[in-house]
N, C-alpha and C positions, 0 to 999 in steps of 0.2 A: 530670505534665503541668501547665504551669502558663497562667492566662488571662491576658490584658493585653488589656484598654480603651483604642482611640487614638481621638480626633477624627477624621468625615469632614472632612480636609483636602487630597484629593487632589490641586489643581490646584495649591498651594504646597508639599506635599510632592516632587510628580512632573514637576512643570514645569522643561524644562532653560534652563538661563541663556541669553540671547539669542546666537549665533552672535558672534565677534570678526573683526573686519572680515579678517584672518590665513584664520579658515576659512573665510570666503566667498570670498576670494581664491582657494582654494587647489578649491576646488569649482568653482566658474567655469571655473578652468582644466582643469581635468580634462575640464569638459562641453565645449568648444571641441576636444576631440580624441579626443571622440564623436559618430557623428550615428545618425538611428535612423530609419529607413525602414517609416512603416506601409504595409503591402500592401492592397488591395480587402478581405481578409480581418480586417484591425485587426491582423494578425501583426505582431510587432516585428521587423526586421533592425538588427541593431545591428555598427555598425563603429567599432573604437579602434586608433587608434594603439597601443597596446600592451594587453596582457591586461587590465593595471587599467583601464584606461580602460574596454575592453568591459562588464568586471564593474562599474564604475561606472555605465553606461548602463544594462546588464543588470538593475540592481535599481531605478533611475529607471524604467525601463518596468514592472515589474512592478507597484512604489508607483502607476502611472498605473492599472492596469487591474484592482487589487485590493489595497488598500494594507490593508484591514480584516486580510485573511488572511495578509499578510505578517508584520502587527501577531502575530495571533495564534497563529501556528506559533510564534512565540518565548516569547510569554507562556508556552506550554506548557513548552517546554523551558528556561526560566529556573524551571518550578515557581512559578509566578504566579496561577495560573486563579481558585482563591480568592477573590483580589482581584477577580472581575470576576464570578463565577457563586456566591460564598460557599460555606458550610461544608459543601453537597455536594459541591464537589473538591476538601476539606481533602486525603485521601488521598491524589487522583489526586496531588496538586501535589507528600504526601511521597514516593511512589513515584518520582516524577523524582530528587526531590533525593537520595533513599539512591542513586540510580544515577549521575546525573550532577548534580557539584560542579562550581559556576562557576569556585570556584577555581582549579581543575586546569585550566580553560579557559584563567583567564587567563595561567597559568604558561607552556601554550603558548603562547599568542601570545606570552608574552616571550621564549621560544624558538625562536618559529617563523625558518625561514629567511628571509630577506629577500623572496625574491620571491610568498614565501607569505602575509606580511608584507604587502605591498603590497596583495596582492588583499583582503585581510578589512580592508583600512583602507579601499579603492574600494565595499568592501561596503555598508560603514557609511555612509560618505559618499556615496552614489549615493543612500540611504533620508533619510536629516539633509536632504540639500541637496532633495529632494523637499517635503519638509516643509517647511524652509525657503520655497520658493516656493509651496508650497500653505498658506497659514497656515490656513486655512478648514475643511480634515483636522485636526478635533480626535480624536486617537490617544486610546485606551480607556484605558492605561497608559504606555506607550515613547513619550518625547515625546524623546528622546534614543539610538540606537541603538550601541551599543561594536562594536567592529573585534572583540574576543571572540567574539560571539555565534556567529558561525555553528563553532567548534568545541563548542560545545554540542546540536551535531547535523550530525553526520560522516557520515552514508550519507541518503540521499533518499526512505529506505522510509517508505511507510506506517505500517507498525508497528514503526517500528525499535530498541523497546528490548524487549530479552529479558530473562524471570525467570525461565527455565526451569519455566513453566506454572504458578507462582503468584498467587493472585488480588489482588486489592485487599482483598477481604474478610477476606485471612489479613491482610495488614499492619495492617489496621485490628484486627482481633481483639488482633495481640502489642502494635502500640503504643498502641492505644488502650483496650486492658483492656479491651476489649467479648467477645460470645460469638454471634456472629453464625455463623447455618449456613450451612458453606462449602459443601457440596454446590453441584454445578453444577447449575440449572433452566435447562433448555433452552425457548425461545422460540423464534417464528419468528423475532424478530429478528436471535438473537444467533447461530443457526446456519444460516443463509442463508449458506452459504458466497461467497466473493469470488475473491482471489486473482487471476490475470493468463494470460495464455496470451503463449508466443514458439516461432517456426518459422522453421526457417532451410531453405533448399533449395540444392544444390550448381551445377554447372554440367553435371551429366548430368542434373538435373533440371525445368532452362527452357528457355525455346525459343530464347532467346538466348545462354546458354552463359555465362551474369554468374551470381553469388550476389546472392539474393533472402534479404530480412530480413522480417517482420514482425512486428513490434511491438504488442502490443495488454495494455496494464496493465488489471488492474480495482481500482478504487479510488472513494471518495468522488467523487462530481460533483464538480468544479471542482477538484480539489485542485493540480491545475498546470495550468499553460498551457503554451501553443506560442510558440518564438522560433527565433533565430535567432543566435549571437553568433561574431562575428568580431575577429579583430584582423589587423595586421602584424607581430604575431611568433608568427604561423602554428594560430592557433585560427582553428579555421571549423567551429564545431559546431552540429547543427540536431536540435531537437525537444521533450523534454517536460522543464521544470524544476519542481520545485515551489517553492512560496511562500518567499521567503526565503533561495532556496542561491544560487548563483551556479555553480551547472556543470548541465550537461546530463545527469541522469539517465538517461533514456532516449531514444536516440537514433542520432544517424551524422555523422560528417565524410563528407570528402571519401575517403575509401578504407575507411573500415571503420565499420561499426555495432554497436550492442549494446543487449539486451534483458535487464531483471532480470524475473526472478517470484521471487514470496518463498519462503524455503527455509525447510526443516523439519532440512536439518543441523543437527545439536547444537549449537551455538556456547554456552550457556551450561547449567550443574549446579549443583544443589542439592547441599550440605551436610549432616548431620545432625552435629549437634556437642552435645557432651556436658556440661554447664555448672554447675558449684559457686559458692556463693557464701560468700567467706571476708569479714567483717571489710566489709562492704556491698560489695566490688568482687566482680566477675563473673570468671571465670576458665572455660577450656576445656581440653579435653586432647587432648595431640597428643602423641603417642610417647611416652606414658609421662608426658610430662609438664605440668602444668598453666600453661599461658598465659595472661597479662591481657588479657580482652576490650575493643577499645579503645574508646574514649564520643566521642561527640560530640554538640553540641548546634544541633538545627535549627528554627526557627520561622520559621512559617507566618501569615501575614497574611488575614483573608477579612473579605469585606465582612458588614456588617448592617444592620438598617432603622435603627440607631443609627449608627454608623458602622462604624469598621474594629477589628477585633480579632483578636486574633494568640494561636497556642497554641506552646507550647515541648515539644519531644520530644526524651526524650534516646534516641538511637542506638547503636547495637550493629555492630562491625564483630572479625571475625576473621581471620586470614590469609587464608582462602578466600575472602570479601566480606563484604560487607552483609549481616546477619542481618536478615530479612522476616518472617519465622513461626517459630511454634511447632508441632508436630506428633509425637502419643505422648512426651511428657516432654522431646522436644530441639528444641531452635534450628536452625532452616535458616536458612543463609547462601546467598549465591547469589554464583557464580564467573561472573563475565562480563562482556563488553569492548564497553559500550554508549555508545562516544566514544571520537577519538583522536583524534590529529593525523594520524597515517599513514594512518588511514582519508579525512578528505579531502583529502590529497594523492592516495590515489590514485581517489577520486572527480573531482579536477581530472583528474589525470594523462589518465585514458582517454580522457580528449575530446578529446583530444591526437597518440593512437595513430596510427598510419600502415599497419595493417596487424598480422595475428597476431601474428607474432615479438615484434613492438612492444606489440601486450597482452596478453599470457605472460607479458611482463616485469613490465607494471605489475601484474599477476595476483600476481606473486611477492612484493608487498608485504604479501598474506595480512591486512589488512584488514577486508574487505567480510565482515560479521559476518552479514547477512540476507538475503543474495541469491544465486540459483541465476542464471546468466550464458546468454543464448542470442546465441553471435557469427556475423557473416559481412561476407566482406572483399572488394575488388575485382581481390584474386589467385584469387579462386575458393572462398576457404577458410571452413568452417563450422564452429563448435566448440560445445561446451555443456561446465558446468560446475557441479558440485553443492557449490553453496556456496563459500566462498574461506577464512574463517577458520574450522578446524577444529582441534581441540585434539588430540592425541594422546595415550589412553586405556588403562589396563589393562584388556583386552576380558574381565577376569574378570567384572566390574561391571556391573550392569546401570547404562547411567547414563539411561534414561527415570525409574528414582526416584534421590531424595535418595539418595548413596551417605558412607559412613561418613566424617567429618571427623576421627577423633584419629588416622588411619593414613599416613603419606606414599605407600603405595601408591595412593591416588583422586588424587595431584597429577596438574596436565596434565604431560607427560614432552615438552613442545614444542609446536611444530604440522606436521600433514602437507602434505608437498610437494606441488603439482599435481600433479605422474603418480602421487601416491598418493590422491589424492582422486577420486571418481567423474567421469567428463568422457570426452569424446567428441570426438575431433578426424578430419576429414573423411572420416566414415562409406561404408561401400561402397554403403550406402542408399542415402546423394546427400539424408538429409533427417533434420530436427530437430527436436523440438516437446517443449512444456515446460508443463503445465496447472498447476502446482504440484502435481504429481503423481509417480509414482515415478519416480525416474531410469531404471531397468531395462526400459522400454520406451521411450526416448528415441528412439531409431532403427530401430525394428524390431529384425530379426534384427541389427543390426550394436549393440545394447547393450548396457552393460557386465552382467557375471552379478553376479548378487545375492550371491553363495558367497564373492565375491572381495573383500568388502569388510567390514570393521565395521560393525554394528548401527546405530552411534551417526552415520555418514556419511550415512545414507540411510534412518531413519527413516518416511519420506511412501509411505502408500499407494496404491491407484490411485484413482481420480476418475471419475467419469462423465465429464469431459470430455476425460480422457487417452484414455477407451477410444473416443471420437467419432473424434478428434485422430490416434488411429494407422489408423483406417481409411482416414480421408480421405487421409491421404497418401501409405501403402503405396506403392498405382498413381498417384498422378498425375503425370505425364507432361506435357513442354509448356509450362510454369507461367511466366504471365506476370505484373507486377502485378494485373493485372485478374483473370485467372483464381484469384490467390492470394486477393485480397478476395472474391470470389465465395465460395470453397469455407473462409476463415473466416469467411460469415454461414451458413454453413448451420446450421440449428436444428431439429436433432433434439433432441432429449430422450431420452438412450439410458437413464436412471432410470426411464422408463415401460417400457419393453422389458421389464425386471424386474417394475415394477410393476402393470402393466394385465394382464396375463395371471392372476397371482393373482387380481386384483378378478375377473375373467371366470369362473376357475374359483369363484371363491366364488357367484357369482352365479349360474352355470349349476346348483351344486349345492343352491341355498336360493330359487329364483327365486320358489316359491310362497308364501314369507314375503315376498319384496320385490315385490310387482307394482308399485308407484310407480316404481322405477328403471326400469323395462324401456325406455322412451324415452334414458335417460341413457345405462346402458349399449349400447344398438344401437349410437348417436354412439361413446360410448369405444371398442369395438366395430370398428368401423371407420376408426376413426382412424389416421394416416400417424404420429403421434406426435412429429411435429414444429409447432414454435409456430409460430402462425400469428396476423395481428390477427384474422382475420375466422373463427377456429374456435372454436366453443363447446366442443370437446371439451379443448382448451388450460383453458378455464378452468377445467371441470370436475376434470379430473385436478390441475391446479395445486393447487386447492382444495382438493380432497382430499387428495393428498398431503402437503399441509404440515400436516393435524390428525392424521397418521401419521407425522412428521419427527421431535419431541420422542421416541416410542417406538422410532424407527428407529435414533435414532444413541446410544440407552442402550442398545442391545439388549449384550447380552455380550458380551466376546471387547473386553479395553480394547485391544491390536494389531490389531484387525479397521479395516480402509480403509474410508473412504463403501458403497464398493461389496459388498463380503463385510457389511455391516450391512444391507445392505437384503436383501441374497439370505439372510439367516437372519433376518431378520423375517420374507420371507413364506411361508418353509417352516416357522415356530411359528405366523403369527396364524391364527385360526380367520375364520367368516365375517362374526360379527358383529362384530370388529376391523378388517376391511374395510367392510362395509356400511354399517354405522350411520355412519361420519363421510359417505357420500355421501351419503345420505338427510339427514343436517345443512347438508352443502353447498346439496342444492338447497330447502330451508326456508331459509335464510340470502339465497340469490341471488332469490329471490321475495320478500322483506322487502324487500331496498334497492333491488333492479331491477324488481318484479313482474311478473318472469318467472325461469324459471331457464336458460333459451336466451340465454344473456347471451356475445356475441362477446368473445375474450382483449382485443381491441384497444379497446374499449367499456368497458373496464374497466383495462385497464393502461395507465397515462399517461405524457406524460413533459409536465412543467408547469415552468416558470420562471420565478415572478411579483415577487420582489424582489431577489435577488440577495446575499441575507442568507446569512451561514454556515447558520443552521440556517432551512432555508428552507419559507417557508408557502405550502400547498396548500389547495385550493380547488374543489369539485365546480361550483361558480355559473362560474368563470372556465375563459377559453379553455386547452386543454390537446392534446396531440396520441397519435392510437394509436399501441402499439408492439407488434409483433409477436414481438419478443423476449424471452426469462426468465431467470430467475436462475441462473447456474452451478452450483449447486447441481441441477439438473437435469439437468445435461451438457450445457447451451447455451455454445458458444463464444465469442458477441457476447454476452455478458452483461448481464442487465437487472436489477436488485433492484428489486423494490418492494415498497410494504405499502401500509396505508390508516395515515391518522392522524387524527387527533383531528377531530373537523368531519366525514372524508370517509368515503364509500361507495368509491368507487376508489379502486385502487392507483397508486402515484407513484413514477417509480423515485429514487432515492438514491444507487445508488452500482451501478458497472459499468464497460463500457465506455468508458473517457473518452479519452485522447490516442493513436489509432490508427494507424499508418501502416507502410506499404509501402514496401521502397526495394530499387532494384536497382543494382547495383555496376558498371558498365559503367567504360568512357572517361571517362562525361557520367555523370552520378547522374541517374537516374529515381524520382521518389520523389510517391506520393499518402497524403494526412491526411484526418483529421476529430476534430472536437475536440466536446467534449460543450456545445450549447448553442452558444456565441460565447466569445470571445476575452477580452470584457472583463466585472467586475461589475458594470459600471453598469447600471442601468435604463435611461437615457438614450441609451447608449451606440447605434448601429447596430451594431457589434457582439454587443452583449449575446444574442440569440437567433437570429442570422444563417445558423447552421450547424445549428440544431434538426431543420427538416424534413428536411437531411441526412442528420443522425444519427439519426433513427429509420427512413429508410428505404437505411442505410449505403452512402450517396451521398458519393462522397471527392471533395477536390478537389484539384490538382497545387500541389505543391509549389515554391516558388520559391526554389531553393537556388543559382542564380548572379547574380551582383547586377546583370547586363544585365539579367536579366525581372523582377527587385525593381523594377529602375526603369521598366518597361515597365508595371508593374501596383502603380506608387506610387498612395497615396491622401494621404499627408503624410511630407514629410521637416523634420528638424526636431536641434537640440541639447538637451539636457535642459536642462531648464528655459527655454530661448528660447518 
């Protein structure tokens, strides 16, 4: 590994040459055949004369309403972060770059088709010419954005690069010659489960005879916003993009809609490869025979209190991929397709769709490496689909571990077709839902059997909020948007079901050791088990719960689901593995509240005081209750919180964010709600407009035909006029 010393000289390092009078031309004219309609709500409707144009508008409106996070989706996926947060994400930054090579980026784009071409050049240019007119936006690092960039991140997930369950702390151990213990420690933090819920309902199952969609991702607060983008050559897609893409993630046109939650399909394996070294080169074996392990050399830039310095690593790559770790004497490489170009083409494509047929097809481009698909259309029609890129495996292998590299028997043998992958097309149910939970209860009685498929397809166990998820909608009958919002806030806690009856029996059987709980437990006791702001028994159990969370989800049995881990935690824990953390709980809730009758809402907040990515909370400043919790409990309106540095109360972070309902009729009926407002500004009326909405999931209608855009304008305008 070698260091290099540079001069903090960012702004003459990083600063891009002044615009030539050619590209401002050529920006101008693009913005003249785009106009962009803010609604009452700061939502952007954006109309272009052609796709680019849209996509040119599409990323000027974003740069207006959060240009910071735009910035910094890329930094991340250019392998930058260093530079801005120093040599704590020396890793994270090499971990991108073993995965994803600009290179290869750019090669696309000099490959890409022309009209593919066009949009990642309006991309670019939609962000430049922002900047351009905002000179005031001084950018952290990108004071120039390349038409490359967005193939450097092809699907819209949140977490959308796979290592086949490798840490940072292996990569840092192999290439960093460190010995750091990989062992996972479990925190509240890091196992507060997240994840997304999608429901789709038939036309035997509304009252209107239309297919109902709904939508509901859990992700970071803010991580997209809501739009709107249109053109004249026949996009008109509306709903949730993230920072920096230019298509519609999660959403609906005018005839059909679609919901991702993230999938636990296989899409990427680990290697164990077997490695000599002859004459200082590296070599591997594969059938017999010895292979040259191929090098390459990557450095890393990170900031200091001195200035900038940069470390060189050399890399390891084999037929299979990028070698990441070490483990028992061999190299793990990791096989996996985290970037393409096919991938966002058909991340464009779907926004596109006109109906099933029409996304079956783009379905066939076998792409979408991270996402489980929950569809419905305005022929009626409702599908689900587990996963999209799926390799084709020899089902000798277990491929949850590292499976043998010197054999061509672990090659992928292809990939499976849609009717060979787990998926569900218009159920006798009449209904869909999708927690990031097992496929096999997807539909009730009408889901696919477990028996019928490989291991490696279906992976994900069940979830407390799968098991909510199927009940709710067994029977319901009727189902209007309204009704539909209704019955996804419902917030039980089906994890207490489990849980509170063990605490009861421990308690019933030691109550003469505990006389302090006997007020706690009556409350627990008595409890409906669903969250509520104004129940103390909500806080209690939360509270409790989560200092039983870390031994919950080590419990044995590595195949064991959320749910079969908590059902054999509490048939091993005795009483004082129950008890003792209540009796913690309520000494802890009388330190910071001095009391321990502390209402959930009184304590769980939802606060947005700067507008900063990692954003700062504040016990002295205005905040609002939420009666909602973290999916991890089996709440379906998902809340994360925790406390942070400074506070006594909890602050959510990440949940619920871009949520809506849409019904398929003649007309599109469709209600939202977006977490906080629309823009990051402080300043903004936007900025917190939709807050006391969203804690008391209060949606508002949607304006997907451009007569009620202009009926409910607040500014129409050209980018940059």
């Amino acid at each position: 590994m070698k260091y290099v010393w540079i001069a903090l000289l960012w702004p003459i390092q990083l600063f891009a040459q002044s615009p030539t009078h050619e590209m401002v031309a050529r920006w101008e004219d693009m913005a003249n055949n785009v106009t962009i309609i803010r609604d009452n709500w700061g939502i952007p409707h954006i109309y272009g004369k052609t796709d680019a144009a849209a996509v040119f508008g599409l990323l000027y409106a974003q740069c207006e309403d959060d240009f910071d996070r735009v910035e910094m989706n890329y930094i991340e996926k250019l392998g930058r972060m260093s530079e801005i947060k120093g040599e704590s994400a020396l890793y994270d930054d090499l971990l991108i770059r073993l995965q994803i090579d600009s290179a290869d980026a750019q090669k696309d784009y000099a490959a890409a088709p022309q009209w593919l071409k066009a949009l990642l050049n309006a991309c670019a240019d939609g962000i430049n010419f922002y900047l351009y007119k905002h000179p005031e936006v001084k950018p952290k690092l990108l004071y120039c954005f390349k038409p490359w960039y967005p193939l450097l991140w092809t699907d819209g997930s949140i977490g959308a690069i796979d290592i086949g369950g490798l840490s940072t702390t292996e990569i840092k151990n192999f290439y960093g010659k460190l010995n750091e213990p990989v062992a996972k420690v479990d925190t509240e933090n890091n196992i507060l489960t997240s994840g997304s819920n999608g429901f789709a309902f038939a036309p035997s199952r509304t009252a209107s005879g239309n297919a109902i969609l709904y939508i509901n991702p859990h992700v970071t607060f803010y991580f997209r916003f809501e739009v709107q983008v249109a053109s004249d050559e026949g996009l008109n897609a509306y709903g949730a993009v993230t920072w920096g893409q230019f298509f519609v993630y999660q959403g609906f046109n005018e005839h059909c809609g679609w919901m991702h939650t993230s999938s636990y399909a296989d899409a990427a394996d680990l290697y164990a490869e077997k490695i000599v070294q002859k004459k200082g080169q590296y070599f591997y074996e594969y059938e017999k025979k010895w292979l040259p392990v191929k090098e390459k050399s990557i450095t890393i830039s990170y900031t200091t209190d001195n200035g900038l310095s940069s470390k060189s690593f050399t890399t390891f790559f084999t037929q299979h991929g990028t070698v990441m770790a070490e483990r028992n004497g061999k190299w793990i490489s990791v096989k996996a397709m985290n970037r393409s170009m096919t991938s966002l083409i058909q991340s464009w494509e779907r926004t596109k769709a006109n109906g099933f047929e029409s996304y079956k097809k783009i379905m066939e481009l076998y792409a979408n490496t991270s996402n489980n698909t929950v569809f419905a259309d305005d022929k009626g029609n409702i599908a689900y689909w587990h996963g999209n890129f799926i390799p084709r495996r020899d089902t000798a292998y277990n491929w949850a571990l590292p499976v043998d590299g010197t054999t061509a028997a672990t090659e992928w043998k292809g990939l499976h077709t849609l009717d060979e992958m787990v998926h569900v097309y218009n159920p006798a149910t009449g209904w869909i839902e999708n927690c990031n939970s097992t496929p096999f209860t997807v539909s009730g009685s009408s889901s696919p059997l477990k028996q019928n498929y490989p291991r490696y397809m279906a992976p994900d166990g069940q979830n407390f909020r799968g098991i909510l998820a199927v009940k709710l909608w067994k029977n319901a009958t009727q189902l209007t948007i309204d009704k539909v919002i209704k019955t996804a806030y419902n917030t039980h806690l089906s994890a207490f079901d489990i849980l509170i009856p063990a605490l009861l029996n421990a308690y019933d059987a030691e109550k003469n050791n505990y006389a302090n709980l006997q007020q706690p437990i009556e409350i627990l006791r008595n409890w409906n088990r669903d969250a509520n702001a104004t129940s103390v028994a909500t806080t209690l159990a939360i509270e409790w719960a989560q200092q039983l969370l870390p031994a919950i989800m080590r419990n044995n049995g590595d195949d064991d689901d959320q749910v079969q881990k908590t059902e054999k935690f509490v048939q091993q824990a005795n009483a004082a593995t129950l008890l003792q953390p209540l009796e913690n709980v309520i000494q802890k809730l009388i330190e910071n509240f001095g009391t321990w009758q502390v209402a959930w809402g009184d304590m769980n907040r939802y606060q947005r005081l700067t507008g900063k990515i990692n954003e700062q909370f504040d016990d002295s400043k205005p905040s609002l209750p939420v009666g909602f919790a973290a999916s991890t409990w089996g709440c379906i309106p998902s809340f994360v919180s925790r406390t942070f540095n400074g506070t006594k109360k909890r602050y959510g972070y990440n949940g619920n964010s871009f949520i809506c309902a849409v019904e398929f009729g003649k007309r599109i009926k469709a209600k939202s709600l977006l977490t906080g407002g629309e823009s990051g500004h402080l300043s903004s009326a936007h900025f917190s407009d939709q807050a006391a909405m969203y804690t008391n999931g209060i949606f508002k209608d949607v304006l997907f035909y451009k007569e009620d855009v202009l009926q409910h304008a607040e500014k129409t305008y050209h980018p940059g006029s």
